[in-house]
Residue frames relative to the residue before (quaternion, step in Angstrom):
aa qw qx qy qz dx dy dz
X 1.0000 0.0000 0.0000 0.0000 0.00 0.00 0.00
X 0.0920 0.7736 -0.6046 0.1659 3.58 -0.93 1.00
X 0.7419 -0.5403 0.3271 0.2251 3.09 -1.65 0.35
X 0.3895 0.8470 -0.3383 0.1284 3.26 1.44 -0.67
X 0.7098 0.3446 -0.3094 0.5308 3.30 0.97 -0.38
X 0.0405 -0.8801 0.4531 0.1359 3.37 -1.42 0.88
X 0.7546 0.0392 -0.3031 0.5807 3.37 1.38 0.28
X 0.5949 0.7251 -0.3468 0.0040 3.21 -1.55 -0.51
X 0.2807 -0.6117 0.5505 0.4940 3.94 0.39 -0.35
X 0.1197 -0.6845 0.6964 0.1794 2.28 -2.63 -0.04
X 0.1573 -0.9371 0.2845 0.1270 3.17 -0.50 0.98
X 0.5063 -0.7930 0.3305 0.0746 3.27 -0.90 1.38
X 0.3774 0.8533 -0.3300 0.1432 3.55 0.52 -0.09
X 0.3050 -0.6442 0.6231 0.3221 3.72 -1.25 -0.73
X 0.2439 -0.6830 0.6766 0.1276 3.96 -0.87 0.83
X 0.2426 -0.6025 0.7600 -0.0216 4.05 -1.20 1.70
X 0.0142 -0.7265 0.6869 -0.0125 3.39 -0.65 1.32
X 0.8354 0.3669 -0.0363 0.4077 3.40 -1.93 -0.09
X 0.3701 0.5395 -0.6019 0.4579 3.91 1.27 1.14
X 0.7869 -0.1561 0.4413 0.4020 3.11 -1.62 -1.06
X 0.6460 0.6364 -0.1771 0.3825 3.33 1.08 -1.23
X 0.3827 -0.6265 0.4445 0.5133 3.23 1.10 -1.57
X 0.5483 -0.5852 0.1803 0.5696 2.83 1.04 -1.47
X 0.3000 -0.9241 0.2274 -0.0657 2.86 -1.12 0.68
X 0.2900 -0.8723 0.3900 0.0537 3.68 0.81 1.46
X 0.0153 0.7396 -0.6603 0.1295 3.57 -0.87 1.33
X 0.3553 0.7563 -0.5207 0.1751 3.73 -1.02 0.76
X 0.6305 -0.4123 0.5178 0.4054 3.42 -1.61 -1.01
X 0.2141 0.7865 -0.5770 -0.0525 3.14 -1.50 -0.10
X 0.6401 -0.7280 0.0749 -0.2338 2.46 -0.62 1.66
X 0.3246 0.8176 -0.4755 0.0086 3.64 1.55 -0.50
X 0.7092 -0.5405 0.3975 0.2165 3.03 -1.74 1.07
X 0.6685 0.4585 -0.3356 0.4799 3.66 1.12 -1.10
X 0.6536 0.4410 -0.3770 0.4860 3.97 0.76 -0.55
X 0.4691 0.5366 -0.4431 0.5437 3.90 0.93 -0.12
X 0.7337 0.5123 -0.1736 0.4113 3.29 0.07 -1.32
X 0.4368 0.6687 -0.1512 0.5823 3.54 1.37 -0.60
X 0.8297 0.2155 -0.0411 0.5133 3.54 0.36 -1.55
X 0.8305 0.0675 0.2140 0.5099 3.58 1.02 -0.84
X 0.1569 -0.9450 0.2818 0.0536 3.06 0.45 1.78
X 0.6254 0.3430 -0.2081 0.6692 3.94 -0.04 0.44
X 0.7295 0.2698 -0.4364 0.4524 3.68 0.35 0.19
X 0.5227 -0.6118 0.5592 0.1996 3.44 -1.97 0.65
X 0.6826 -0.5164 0.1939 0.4793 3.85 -1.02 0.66
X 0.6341 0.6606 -0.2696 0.2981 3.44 1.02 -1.21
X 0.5655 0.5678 -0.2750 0.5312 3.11 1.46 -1.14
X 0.6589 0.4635 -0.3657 0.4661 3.79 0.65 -1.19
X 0.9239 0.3015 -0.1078 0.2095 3.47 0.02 -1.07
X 0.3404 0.6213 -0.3889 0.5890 2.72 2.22 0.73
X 0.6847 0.5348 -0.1741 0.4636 3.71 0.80 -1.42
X 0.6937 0.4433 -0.3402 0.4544 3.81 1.10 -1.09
X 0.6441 0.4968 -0.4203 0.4021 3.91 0.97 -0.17
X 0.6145 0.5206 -0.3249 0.4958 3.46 1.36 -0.94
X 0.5635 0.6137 -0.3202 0.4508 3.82 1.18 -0.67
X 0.6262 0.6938 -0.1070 0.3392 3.57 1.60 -1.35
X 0.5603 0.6424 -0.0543 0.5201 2.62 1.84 -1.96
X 0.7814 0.3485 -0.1114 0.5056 3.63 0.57 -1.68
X 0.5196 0.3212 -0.6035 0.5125 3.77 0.94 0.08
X 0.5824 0.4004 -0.6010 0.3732 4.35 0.05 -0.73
X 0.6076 0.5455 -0.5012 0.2864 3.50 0.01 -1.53
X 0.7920 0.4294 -0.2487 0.3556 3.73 0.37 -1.37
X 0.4424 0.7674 -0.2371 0.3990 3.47 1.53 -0.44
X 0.8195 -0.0806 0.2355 0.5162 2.69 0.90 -1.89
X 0.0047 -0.9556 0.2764 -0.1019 3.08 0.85 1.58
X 0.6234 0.3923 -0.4351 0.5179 3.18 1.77 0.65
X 0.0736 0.7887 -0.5834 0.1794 3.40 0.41 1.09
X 0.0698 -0.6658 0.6580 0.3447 3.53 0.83 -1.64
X 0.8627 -0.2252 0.2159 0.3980 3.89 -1.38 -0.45
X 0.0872 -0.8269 0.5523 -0.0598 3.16 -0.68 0.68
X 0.1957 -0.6943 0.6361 0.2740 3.81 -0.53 0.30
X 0.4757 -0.6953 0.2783 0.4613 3.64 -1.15 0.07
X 0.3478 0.7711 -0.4135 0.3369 3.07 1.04 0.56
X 0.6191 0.4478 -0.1781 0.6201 3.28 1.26 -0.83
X 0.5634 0.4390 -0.4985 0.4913 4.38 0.74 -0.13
X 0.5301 -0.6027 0.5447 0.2431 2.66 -1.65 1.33
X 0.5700 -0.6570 0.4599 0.1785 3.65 -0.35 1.26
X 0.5176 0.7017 -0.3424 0.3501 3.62 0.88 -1.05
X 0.5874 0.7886 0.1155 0.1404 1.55 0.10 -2.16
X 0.6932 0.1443 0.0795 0.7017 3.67 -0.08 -1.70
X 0.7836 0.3190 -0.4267 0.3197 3.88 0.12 -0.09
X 0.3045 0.6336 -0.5073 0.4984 3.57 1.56 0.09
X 0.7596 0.3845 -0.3471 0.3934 3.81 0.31 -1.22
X 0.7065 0.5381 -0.2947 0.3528 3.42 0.58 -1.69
X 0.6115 0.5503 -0.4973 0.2756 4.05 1.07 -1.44
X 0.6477 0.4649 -0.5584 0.2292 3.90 -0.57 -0.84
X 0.7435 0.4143 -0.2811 0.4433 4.10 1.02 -0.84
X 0.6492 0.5497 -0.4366 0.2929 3.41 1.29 0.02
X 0.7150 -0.4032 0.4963 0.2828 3.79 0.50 0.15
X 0.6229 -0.3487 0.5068 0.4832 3.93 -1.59 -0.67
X 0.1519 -0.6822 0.7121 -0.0666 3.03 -0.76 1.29
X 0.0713 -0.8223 0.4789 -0.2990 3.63 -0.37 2.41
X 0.1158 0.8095 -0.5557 0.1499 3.28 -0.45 1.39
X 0.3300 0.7513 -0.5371 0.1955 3.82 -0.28 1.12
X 0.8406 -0.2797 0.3975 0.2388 3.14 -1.16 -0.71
X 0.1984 0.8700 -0.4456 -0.0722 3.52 0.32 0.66
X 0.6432 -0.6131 0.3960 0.2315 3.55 -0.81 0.56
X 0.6992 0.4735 -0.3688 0.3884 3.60 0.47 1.15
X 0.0758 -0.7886 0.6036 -0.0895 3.30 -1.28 0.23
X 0.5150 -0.7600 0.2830 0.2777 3.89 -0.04 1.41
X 0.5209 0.6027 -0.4134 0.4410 3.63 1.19 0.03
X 0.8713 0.2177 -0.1411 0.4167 3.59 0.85 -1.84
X 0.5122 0.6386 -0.3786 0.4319 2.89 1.63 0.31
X 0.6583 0.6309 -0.3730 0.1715 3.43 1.01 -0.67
X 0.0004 0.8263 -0.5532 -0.1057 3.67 -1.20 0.15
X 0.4752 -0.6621 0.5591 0.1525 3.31 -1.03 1.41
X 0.0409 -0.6820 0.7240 0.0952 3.41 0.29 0.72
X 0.8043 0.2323 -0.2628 0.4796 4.09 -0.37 -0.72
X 0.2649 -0.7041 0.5584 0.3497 3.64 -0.28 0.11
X 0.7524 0.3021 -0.4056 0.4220 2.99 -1.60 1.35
X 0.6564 0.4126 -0.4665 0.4257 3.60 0.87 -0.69
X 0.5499 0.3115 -0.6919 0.3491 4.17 0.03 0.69
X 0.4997 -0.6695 0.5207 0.1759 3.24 -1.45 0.39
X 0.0759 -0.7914 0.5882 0.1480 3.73 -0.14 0.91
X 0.6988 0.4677 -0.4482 0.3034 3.46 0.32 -0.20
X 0.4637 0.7012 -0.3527 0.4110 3.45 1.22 0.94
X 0.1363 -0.9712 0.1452 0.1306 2.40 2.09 -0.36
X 0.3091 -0.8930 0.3032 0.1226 3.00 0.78 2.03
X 0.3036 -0.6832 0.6411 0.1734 3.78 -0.71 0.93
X 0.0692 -0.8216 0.5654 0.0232 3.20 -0.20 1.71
X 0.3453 0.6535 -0.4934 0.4586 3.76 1.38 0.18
X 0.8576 0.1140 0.1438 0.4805 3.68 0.32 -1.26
X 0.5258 -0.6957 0.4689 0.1398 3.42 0.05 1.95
X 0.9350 0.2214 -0.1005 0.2581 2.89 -0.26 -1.42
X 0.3270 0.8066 -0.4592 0.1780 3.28 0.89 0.45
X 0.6293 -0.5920 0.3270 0.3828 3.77 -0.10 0.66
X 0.7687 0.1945 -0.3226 0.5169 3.62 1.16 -0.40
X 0.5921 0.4615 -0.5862 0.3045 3.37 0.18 1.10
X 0.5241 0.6636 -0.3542 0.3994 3.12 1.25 0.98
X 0.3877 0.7824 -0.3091 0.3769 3.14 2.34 -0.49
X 0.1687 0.7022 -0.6696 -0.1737 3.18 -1.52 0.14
X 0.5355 -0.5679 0.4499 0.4340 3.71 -1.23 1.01
């Protein structure tokens, strides 16, 4: 762990493709100087990876006759009550894309038309191919 980095954010999140919406990006973010702030020599990713596992181990200690648990089953609240002060802007909207108008052949030829892109319905798993 070092200083090497000196500005910028990083963002943490999870992209919901192929609803109604289109699609739709929800997370953290991060800036390096508010990391720095909380935890010197470490980088956002490190913080905001470490503040959910930190989240986890305050429930675990809470409630220590659970037995196993996937994280499906943690009480979400919970562990984000612990994890929010290290997470940054916590950001959930719309994001402007979809694998058709987004796409770019950077090399010609590597998309693959004979996959034949289902331009009716974005999200279909081959219009994400490339040859």
């Amino acid at each position: 762990m070092n200083d090497d980095i000196v500005r910028g954010q990083d963002e943490l999140g999870v992209l919901l493709m192929g609803h109604p919406y289109g699609a739709w990006w929800t997370g953290t973010q991060l800036s390096i100087e508010e990391t720095r702030r909380h935890v010197s020599g470490q980088n956002a990713t490190t913080l905001q990876v470490a503040s959910s596992i930190l989240g986890a181990l305050a429930w675990m200690i809470e409630d220590p006759e659970r037995g196993l648990c996937v994280p499906d089953d943690l009480p979400w609240d919970r562990v984000l009550a612990v994890a929010r002060p290290y997470l940054g802007n916590l950001w959930s909207g719309p994001a402007d894309f979809d694998p058709l108008s987004w796409s770019r052949d950077v090399f010609a030829g590597w998309r693959a038309p004979s996959h034949g892109a289902d331009v009716d319905d974005p999200w279909q798993f081959g219009n994400f191919l490339l040859q």
